[in-house]
DRENZAKE-293949 format. One record per residue (C-alpha): residue in one letter; x, y, z. Coordinates in steps of 0.2 Angstrom, whole numbers, padded with zeros to 4 digits, always signed. Layout:
AXYZ;...
This chain:
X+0574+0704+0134;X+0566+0699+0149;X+0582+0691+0155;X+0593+0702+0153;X+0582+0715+0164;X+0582+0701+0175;X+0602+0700+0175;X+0603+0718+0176;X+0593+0721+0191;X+0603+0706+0200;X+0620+0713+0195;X+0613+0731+0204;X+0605+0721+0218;X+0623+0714+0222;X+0633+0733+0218;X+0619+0744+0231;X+0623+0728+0242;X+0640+0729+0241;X+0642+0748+0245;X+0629+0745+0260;X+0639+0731+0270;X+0658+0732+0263;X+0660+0747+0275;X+0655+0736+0287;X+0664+0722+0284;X+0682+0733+0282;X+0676+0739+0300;X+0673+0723+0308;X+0691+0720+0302;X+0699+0733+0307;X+0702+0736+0329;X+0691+0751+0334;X+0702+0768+0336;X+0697+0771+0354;X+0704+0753+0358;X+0723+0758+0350;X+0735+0768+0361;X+0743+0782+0350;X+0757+0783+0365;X+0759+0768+0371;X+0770+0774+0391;X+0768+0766+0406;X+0755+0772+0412;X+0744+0774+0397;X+0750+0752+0396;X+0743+0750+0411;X+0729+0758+0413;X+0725+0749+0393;X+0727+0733+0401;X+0715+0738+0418;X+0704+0739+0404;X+0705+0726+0391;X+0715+0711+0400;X+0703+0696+0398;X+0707+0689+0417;X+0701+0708+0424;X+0685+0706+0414;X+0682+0691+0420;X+0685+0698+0438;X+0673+0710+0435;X+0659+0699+0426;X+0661+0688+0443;X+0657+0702+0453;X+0640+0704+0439;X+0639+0689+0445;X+0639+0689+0465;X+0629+0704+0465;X+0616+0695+0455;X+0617+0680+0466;X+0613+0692+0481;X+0599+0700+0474;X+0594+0681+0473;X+0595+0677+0488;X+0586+0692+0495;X+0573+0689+0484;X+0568+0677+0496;X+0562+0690+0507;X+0549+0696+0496;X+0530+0683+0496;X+0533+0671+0483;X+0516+0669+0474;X+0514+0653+0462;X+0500+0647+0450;X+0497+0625+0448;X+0487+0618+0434;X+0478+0600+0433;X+0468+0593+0423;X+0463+0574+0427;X+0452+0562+0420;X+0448+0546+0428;X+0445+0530+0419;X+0440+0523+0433;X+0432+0533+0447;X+0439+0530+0464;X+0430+0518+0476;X+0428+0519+0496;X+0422+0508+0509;X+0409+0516+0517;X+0399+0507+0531;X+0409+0489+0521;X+0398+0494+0507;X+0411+0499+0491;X+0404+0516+0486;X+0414+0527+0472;X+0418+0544+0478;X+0423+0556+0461;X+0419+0559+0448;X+0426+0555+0430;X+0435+0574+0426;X+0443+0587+0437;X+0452+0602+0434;X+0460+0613+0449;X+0466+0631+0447;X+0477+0635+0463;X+0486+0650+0470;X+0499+0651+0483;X+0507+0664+0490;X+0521+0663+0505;X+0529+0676+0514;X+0543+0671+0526;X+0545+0680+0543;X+0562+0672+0551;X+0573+0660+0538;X+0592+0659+0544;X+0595+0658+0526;X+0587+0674+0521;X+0593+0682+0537;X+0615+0679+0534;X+0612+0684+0515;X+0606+0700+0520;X+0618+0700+0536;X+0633+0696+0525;X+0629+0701+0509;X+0642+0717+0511;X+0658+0706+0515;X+0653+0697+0499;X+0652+0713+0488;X+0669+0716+0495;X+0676+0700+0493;X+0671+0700+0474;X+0680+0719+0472;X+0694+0712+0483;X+0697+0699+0470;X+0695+0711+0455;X+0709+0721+0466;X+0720+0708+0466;X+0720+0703+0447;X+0723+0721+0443;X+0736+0721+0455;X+0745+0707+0446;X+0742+0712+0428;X+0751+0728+0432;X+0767+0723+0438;X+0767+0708+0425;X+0765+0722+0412;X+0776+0735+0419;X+0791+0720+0418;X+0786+0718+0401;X+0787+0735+0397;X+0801+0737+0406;X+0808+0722+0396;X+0803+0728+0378;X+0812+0747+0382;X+0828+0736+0387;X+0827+0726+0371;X+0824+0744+0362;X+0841+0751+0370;X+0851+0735+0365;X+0845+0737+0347;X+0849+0755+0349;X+0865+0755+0353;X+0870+0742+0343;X+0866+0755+0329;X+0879+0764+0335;X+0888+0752+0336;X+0888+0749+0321;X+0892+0765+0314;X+0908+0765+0326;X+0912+0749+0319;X+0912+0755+0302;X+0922+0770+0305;X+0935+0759+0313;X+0935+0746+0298;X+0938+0761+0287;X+0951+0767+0295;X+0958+0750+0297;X+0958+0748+0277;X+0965+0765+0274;X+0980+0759+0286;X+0980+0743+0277;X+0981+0752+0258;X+0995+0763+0266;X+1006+0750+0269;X+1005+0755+0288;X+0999+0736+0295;X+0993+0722+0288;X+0977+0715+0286;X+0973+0707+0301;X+0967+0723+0305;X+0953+0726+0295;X+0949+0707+0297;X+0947+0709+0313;X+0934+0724+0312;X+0924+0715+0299;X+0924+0700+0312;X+0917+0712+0325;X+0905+0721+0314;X+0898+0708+0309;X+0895+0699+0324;X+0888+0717+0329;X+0876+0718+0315;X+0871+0698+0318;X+0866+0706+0336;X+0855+0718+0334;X+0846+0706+0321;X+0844+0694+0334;X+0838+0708+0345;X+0828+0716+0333;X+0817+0696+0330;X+0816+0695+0349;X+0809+0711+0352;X+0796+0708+0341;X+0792+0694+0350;X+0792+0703+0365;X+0781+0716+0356;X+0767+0702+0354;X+0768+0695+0373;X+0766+0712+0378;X+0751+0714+0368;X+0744+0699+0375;X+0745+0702+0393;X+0737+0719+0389;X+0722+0712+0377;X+0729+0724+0362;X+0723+0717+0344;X+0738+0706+0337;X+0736+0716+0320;X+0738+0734+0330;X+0755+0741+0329;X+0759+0745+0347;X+0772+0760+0349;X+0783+0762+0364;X+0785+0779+0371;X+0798+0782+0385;X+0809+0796+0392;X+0824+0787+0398;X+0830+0800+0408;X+0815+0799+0419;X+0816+0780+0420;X+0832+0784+0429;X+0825+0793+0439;X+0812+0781+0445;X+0823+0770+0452;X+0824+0775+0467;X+0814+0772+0483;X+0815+0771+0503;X+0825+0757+0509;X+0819+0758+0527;X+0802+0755+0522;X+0793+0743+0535;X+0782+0728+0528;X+0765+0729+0534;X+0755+0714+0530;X+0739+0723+0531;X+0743+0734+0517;X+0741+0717+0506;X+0728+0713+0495;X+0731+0694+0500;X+0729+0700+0518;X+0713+0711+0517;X+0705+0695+0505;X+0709+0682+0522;X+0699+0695+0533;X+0685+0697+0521;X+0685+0676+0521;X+0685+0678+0539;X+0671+0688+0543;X+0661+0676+0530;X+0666+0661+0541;X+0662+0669+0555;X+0645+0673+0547;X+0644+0652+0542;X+0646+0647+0559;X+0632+0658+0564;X+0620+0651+0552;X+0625+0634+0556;X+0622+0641+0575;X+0605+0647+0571;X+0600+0629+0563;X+0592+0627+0583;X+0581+0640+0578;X+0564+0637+0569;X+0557+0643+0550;X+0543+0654+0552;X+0531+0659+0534;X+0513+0664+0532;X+0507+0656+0518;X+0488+0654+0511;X+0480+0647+0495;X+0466+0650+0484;X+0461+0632+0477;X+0445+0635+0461;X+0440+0617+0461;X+0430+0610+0444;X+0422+0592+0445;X+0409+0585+0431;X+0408+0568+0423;X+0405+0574+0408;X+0420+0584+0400;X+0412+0597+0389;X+0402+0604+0407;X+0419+0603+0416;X+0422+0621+0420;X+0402+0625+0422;X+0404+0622+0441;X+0415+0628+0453;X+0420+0621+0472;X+0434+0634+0478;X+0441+0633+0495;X+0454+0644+0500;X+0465+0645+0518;X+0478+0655+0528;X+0490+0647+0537;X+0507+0651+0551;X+0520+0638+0547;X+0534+0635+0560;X+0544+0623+0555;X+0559+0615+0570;X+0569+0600+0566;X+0572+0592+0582;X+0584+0578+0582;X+0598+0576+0569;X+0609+0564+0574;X+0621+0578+0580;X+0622+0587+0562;X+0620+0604+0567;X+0636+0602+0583;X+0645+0596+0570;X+0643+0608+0556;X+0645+0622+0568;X+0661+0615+0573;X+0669+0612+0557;X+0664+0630+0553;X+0674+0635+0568;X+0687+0626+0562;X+0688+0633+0546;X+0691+0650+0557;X+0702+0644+0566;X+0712+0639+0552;X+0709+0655+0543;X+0717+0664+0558;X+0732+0651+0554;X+0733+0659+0536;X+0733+0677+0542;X+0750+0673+0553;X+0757+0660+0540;X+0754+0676+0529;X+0761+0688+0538;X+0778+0677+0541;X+0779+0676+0520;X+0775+0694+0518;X+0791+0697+0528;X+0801+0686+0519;X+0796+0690+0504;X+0799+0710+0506;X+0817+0704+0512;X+0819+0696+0497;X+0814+0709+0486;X+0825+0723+0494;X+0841+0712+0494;X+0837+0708+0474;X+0836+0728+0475;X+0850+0733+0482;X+0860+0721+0472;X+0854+0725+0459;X+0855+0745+0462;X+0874+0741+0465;X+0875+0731+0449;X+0866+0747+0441;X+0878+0762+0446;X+0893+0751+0445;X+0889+0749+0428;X+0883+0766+0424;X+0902+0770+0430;X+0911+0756+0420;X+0901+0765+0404;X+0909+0781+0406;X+0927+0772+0410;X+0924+0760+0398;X+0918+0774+0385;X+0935+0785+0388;X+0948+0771+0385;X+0941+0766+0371;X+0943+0784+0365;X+0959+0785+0371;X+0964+0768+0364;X+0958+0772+0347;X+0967+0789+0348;X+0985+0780+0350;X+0981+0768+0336;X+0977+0779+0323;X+0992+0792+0329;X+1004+0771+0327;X+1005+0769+0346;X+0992+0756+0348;X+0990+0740+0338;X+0973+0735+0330;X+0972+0721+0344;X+0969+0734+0357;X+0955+0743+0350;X+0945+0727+0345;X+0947+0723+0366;X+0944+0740+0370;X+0928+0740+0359;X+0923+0724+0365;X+0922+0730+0384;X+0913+0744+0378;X+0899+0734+0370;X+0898+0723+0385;X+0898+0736+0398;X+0884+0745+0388;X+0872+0730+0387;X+0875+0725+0408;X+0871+0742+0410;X+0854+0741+0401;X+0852+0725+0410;X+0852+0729+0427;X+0843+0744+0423;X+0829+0733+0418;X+0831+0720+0434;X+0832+0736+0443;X+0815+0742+0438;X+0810+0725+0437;X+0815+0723+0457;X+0807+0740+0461;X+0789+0732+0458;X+0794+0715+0466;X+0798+0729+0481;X+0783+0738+0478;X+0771+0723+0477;X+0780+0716+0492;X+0775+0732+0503;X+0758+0735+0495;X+0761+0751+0487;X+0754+0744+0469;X+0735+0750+0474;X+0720+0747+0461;
């Protein structure tokens, strides 16, 4: 009997259990609703990515970080008070010659309690941390800048990439429905006694190979689904949907082609002048290595001396002092010449990067307008060959169902068609895709 009340209040141990921590653990499996997009757009991509990407977190923990090493380094401003502790005891006590008789000095325990305290007053290291510790805030938010700056035009791509894939799979469903309609009508011929059957082979060929398509589309944008997600930081188990007006993705291809590039505009430009100014800031510290250390320190030393242990702390000898330390190293061997002129140096070489910077910025914008241009030709060419390509194909289809046409002709027709329709999406996407590499290029992409 006893067991079984035993048994019984296990088994309702593990059910009140159960109902506590299973909401828990379905929660713990399941991605929070604030961290899913309900409309995944570009912007809203973006901006999820800004937020969640691991390399801009660990941007900003490294500015957690540099901030926390400047408050260290500041710190050094305030006294430093320390505490020592020692304990000793002598086995054997000391001796001293005194007057060549051997005379023990000591005694055989001793305990000393000490405080220190140490303020400095002028400490080049102190000084350029405080001098400098702006340009190093700004350095770390630059880098942060720059990441965020990279992560949205490798996301926008890859957006842009997906909405391409999307279109492909899209049109392929009509496609297909075309396809079919052609097929039937090819059959009908065919049971008419009209042509033969090559017709309708023909169409099943092309249908086929259409459906086959838009699978293979289907698989890779799925996979371009999940690379999306990862540049972003989205949970692999989330469903991420695309949201797009294609109309005003058209209209966002556009931009001023007589832009100027303007280095300074850069991120990578505005990071070389921050690393500058914190150069220029080494070589004065290395400059001010002429120039002494000053502290105030002082202790308060409570001394205990006894030979016998348990009366060690009965007595007490303190002694206590203030002090003005100046401290001046005078001979080096050269060291402090020649660490103020490698710093220089380093300025110098800095000064090489900014031109060297400058010189690839212009080249790189060159580059990035001409792919634009190209590809902004390639675009409304093919936007034109759609339409054309579109009304032959009607026209073609027209003359073969009225007997003028043979089958032949609206498999070609239809074939132009399909490939005129995936250029266009193509460029469209290289286009946008070419915008950013335009915008980077300028500057323009701002975080």
């Amino acid at each position: 009997m006893q067991q079984r009340n035993i048994k019984k209040h296990q088994s309702y141990y593990k059910l009140v259990m159960g109902v506590l921590f299973f909401p828990a653990f379905v929660f713990a499996q399941q991605p929070a609703k604030d961290s899913l997009l309900t409309e995944a757009t570009l912007p809203n991509v973006i901006a999820y990515a800004i937020n969640h990407q691991p390399a801009v977190q660990q941007s900003l923990v490294d500015e957690q970080i540099t901030e926390n090493n400047i408050k260290s380094k500041l710190a050094d401003w305030y006294p430093q008070v320390n505490f020592n502790y020692n304990l000793q005891h002598n086995f054997q006590v000391p001796t001293s010659i005194i007057g060549g008789n051997p005379i023990r000095l000591g005694v055989n325990n001793t305990s000393a309690l000490q405080f220190t305290a140490t303020q400095n007053i002028f400490n080049r290291d102190v000084v350029i941390a405080l001098q400098a510790k702006g340009d190093v805030r700004t350095q770390a938010r630059q880098n942060t800048s720059s990441t965020k700056i990279e992560v949205a035009a490798t996301v926008s791509k890859a957006f842009y990439d997906v909405i391409s894939t999307q279109q492909q799979i899209k049109l392929g469903e009509e496609n297909i429905i075309r396809l079919g309609k052609s097929l039937d009508n090819a059959y009908q011929q065919y049971k008419a006694g009209l042509v033969d059957k090559t017709d309708y082979k023909r169409a099943t060929i092309t249908l086929n190979n259409t459906k086959a398509q838009k699978q293979n589309n289907e698989a890779l944008l799925k996979a371009k689904l999940e690379n999306l997600k990862s540049l972003i930081g989205y949970p692999v188990s989330a469903s991420l949907h695309i949201v797009y007006d294609s109309l005003q993705m058209e209209n966002e291809i556009f931009l001023d082609t007589l832009q100027v590039a303007d280095a300074s505009k850069r991120i990578e430009y505005q990071l070389l002048q921050t690393q500058k100014k914190l150069q220029q800031a080494n070589v004065k510290y290395n400059k001010w290595a002429y120039l002494p250390n000053v502290s105030a320190n002082g202790a308060y030393n409570a001394n205990y001396l006894n030979n016998q242990f348990g009366k060690l702390y009965s007595s007490n000898y303190p002694n206590s002092y203030a002090a003005l330390t100046l401290s001046f190293p005078i001979f080096q061997g050269g060291k402090r010449k020649y660490d103020t002129q490698a710093a220089e140096w380093e300025v110098k070489k800095t000064d090489w990067s900014l031109i060297d910077l400058q010189n690839k910025v212009n080249a790189q914008y060159a580059d990035a307008l001409a792919g634009y241009k190209s590809n902004l030709t390639s675009y409304l060419t093919q936007k034109e060959n759609v339409s054309l390509a579109k009304e032959v194909y009607d026209i073609i289809n027209l003359q073969y169902q009225s007997g003028v046409k043979t089958f032949i002709e609206v498999i070609v027709a239809e074939t132009e068609l399909r490939a005129t329709q995936i250029l266009y999406l193509n460029n469209l996407y290289q286009l946008l895709s070419s915008k950013i590499d335009v915008q980077q290029a300028l500057g323009q992409i701002v975080y």
